[in-house]
C-alpha positions in Angstrom: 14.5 1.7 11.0 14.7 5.3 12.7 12.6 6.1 14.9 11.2 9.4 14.1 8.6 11.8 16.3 5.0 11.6 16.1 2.4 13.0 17.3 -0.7 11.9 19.1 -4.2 12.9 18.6 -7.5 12.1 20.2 -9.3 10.8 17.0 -6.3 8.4 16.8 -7.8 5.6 18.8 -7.2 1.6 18.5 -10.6 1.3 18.3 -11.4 3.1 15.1 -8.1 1.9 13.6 -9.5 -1.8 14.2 -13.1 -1.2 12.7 -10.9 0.3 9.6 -9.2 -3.3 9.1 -11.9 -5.0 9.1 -13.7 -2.6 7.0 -10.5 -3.3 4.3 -9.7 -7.1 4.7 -13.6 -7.5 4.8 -13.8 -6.0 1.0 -10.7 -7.3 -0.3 -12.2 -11.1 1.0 -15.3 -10.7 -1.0 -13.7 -9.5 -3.8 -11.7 -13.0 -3.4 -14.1 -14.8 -2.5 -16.2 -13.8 -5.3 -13.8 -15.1 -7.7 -13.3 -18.4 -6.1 -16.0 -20.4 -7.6 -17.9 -20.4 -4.4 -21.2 -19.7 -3.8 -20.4 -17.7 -0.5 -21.6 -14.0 -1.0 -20.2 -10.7 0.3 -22.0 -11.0 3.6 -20.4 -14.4 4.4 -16.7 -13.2 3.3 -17.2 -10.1 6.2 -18.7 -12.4 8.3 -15.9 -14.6 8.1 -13.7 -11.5 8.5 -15.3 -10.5 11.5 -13.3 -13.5 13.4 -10.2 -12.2 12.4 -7.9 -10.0 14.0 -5.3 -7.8 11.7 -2.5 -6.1 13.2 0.1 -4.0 11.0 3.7 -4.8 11.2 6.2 -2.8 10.0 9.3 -4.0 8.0 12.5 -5.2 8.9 15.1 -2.1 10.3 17.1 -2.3 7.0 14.2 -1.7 4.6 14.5 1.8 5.3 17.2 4.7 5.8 16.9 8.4 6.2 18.1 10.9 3.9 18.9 14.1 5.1 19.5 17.3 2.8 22.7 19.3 3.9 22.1 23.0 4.8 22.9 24.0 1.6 21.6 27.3 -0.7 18.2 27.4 -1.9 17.8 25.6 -5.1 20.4 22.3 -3.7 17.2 22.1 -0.7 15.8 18.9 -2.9 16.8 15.8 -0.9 18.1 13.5 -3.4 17.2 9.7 -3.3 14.6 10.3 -1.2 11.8 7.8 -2.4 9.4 7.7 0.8 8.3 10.7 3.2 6.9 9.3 6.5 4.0 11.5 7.7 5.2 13.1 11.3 2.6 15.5 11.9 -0.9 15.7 10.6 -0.9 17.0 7.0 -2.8 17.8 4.1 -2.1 17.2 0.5 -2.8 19.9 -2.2 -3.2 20.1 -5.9 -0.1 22.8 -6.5 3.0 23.2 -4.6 2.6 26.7 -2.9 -1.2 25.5 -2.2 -4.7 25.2 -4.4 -7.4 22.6 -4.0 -6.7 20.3 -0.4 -6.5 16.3 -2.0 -6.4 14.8 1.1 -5.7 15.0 5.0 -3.2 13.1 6.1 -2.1 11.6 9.7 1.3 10.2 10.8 -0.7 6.8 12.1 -2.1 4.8 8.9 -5.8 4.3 8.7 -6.1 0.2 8.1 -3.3 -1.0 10.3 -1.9 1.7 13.1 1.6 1.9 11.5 3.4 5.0 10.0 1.7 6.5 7.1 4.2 6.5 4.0 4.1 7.9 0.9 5.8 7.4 -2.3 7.8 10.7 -3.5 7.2 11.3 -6.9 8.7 15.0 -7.4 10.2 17.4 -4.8 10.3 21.5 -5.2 11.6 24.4 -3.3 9.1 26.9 -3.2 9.7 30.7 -1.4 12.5 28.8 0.5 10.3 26.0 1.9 10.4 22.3 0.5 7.2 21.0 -1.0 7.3 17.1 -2.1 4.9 15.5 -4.0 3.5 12.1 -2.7 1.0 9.4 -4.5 -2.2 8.9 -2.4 -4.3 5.7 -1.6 -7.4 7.6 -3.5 -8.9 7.4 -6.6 -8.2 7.9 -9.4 -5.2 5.5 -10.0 -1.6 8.0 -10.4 -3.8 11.0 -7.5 -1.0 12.5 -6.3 -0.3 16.0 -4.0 1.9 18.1 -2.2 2.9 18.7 0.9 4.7 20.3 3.4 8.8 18.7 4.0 8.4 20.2 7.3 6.0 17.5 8.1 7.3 14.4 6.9 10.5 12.2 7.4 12.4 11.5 4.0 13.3 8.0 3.8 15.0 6.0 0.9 14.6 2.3 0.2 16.7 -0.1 -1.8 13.4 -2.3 -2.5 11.3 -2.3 -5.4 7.9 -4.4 -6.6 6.9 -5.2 -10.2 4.2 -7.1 -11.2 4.1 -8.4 -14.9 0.5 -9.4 -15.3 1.5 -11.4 -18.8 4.1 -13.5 -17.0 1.7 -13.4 -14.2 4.6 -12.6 -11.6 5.6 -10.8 -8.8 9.4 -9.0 -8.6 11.5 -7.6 -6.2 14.3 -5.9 -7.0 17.2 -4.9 -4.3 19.0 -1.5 -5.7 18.0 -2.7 -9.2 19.0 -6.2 -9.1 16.1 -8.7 -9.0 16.5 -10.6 -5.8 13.0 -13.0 -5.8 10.1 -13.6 -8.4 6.9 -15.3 -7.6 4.1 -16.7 -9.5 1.0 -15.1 -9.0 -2.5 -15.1 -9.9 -3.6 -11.7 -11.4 -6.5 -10.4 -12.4 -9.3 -11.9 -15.4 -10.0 -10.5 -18.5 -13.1 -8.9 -17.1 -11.8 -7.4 -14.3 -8.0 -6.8 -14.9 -5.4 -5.7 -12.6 -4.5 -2.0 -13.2 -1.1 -0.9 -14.9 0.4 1.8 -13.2 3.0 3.0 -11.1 1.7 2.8 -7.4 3.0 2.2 -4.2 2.3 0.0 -1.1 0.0 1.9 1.2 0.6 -0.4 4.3 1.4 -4.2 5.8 -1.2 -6.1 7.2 -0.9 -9.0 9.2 -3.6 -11.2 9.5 -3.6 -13.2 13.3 -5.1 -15.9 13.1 -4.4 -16.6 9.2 -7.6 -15.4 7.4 -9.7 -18.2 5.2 -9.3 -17.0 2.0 -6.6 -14.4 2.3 -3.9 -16.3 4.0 -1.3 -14.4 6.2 -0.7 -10.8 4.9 -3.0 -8.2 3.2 -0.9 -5.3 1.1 -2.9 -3.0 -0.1 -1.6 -0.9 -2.9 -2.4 2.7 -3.8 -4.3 1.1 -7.1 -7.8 0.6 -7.3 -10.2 -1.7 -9.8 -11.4 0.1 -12.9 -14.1 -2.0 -13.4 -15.5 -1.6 -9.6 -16.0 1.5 -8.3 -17.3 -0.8 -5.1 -17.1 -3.8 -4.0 -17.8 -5.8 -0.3 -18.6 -2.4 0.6 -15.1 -1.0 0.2 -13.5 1.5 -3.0 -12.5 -1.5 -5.1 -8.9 -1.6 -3.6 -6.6 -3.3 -4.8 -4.0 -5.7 -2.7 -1.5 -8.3 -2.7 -2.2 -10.8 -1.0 -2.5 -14.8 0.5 -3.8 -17.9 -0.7 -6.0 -19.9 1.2 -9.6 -21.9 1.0 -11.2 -21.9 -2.0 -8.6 -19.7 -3.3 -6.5 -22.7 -3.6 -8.6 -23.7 -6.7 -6.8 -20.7 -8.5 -3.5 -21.9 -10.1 -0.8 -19.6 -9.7 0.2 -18.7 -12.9 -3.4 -17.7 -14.2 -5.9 -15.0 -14.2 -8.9 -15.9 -12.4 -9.0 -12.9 -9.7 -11.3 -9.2 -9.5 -8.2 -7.6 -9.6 -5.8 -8.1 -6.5 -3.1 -9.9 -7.2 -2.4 -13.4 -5.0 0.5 -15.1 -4.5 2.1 -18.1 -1.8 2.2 -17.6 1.5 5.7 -18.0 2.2 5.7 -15.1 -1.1 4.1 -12.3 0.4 4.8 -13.3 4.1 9.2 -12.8 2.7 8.1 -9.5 1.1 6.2 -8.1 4.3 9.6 -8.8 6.7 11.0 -6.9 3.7 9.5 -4.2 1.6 8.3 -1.0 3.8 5.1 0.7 3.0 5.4 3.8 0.8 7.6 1.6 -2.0 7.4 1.8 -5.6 5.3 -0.5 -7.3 5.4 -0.6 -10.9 2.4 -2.9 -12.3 2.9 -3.4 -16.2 
């Protein structure tokens, strides 16, 4: 991966980047855990969280590649095949290309985990000469998406793709359109399904030690529940994720979760050395 310029700032600190993690992996384990047939509550899933530490880790150097637009008139300024824009200076996303209603401030550091923050590009547009491209956001509602500046972001382009078929209750990944793995997964119940949409990963969290319930990696996904507007004191995110505990009970293959979608292990561990933060996710 290319290593890009960022900068620093004093609100960026370990510290609040930490409580942020456990803030995340706390909610996504009782959400788990309150699925599992167990009789643990919320409480006990963050208390169990508490003794875990979660570090981010980025993907492996070829998941990733920059794209570069050649200085060429006004209207060729769209970089094509761009599909990620890596945040390089603090940012904020609006409603309309040449400005309007601010969506959301953005940072280059990622709030769970302390990697880059990146985005899924969804449109790109030259406006007065300047390029404006149009990123999903982790925020409700499910499809939020703004604009921003391409002055402050890096455009990337990724050869990896996720799908998710929740009635064959699998997980894809496709390499420059050609399906390369597919896991079995445990999606969400009838009561609580696990939103279609297209989405993106928001960031890679490893979990050292292993977490009970959650296993090895956390994912979360720019997708949150409809049916929970809160849970385990977090938005009702939605993640991919481990297996582990009493989420062993679960079958893969069935729908038995809130929402997040679980699959192996050795699954989700191959996609996090793989798939970079800020690709497409298409849940169907």
């Amino acid at each position: 991966m290319t290593t890009f310029p960022t900068t620093s700032h004093p609100a960026q600190r370990a510290r609040p980047a930490k409580r942020a993690r456990f803030a995340l992996t706390a909610a996504i384990a009782a959400m788990a855990v309150a699925t599992a047939g167990s009789t643990a509550t919320a409480t006990a899933a963050t208390t169990a969280t508490a003794t875990i530490a979660t570090t981010a880790t980025a993907a492996t150097t070829s998941a990733v590649a920059p794209v570069v637009a050649a200085d060429r008139p006004e209207a060729d300024r769209i970089v094509r095949g761009a599909d990620i824009a890596r945040v390089l200076f603090y940012t904020r996303a609006t409603a309309r290309p040449a400005g309007g209603r601010v969506l959301a401030a953005l940072a280059p550091t990622a709030p769970h985990g302390g990697g880059p923050t990146q985005l899924r590009v969804v449109a790109q547009r030259v406006i007065r000469g300047a390029l404006r491209v149009r990123v999903l956001l982790p925020q409700r509602p499910n499809g939020a998406a703004g604009w921003i500046s391409g002055d402050d972001v890096a455009l990337l382009q990724t050869p990896y793709r996720v799908w998710i078929d929740r009635a064959k209750r699998t997980v894809a990944v496709t390499f420059r359109g050609r399906r390369v793995k597919r896991f079995a997964a445990v999606v969400g119940r009838s009561q609580s399904p696990t939103p279609a949409g297209q989405f993106a990963i928001s960031e890679l969290l490893a979990q050292r030690p292993s977490h009970p319930l959650l296993g090895g990696w956390v994912i979360p996904l720019t997708a949150f529940s409809g049916t929970y507007l809160e849970f385990g004191g977090g938005p009702g995110r939605i993640a991919i994720h481990g297996r582990a505990g009493a989420l062993l009970g679960d079958p893969l293959g069935s729908a038995a979760s809130h929402g997040c979608i679980r699959i192996a292990n050795e699954a989700i561990a191959w996609i996090a050395h793989r798939v970079p933060s800020g690709a497409a996710v298409t849940i169907r």
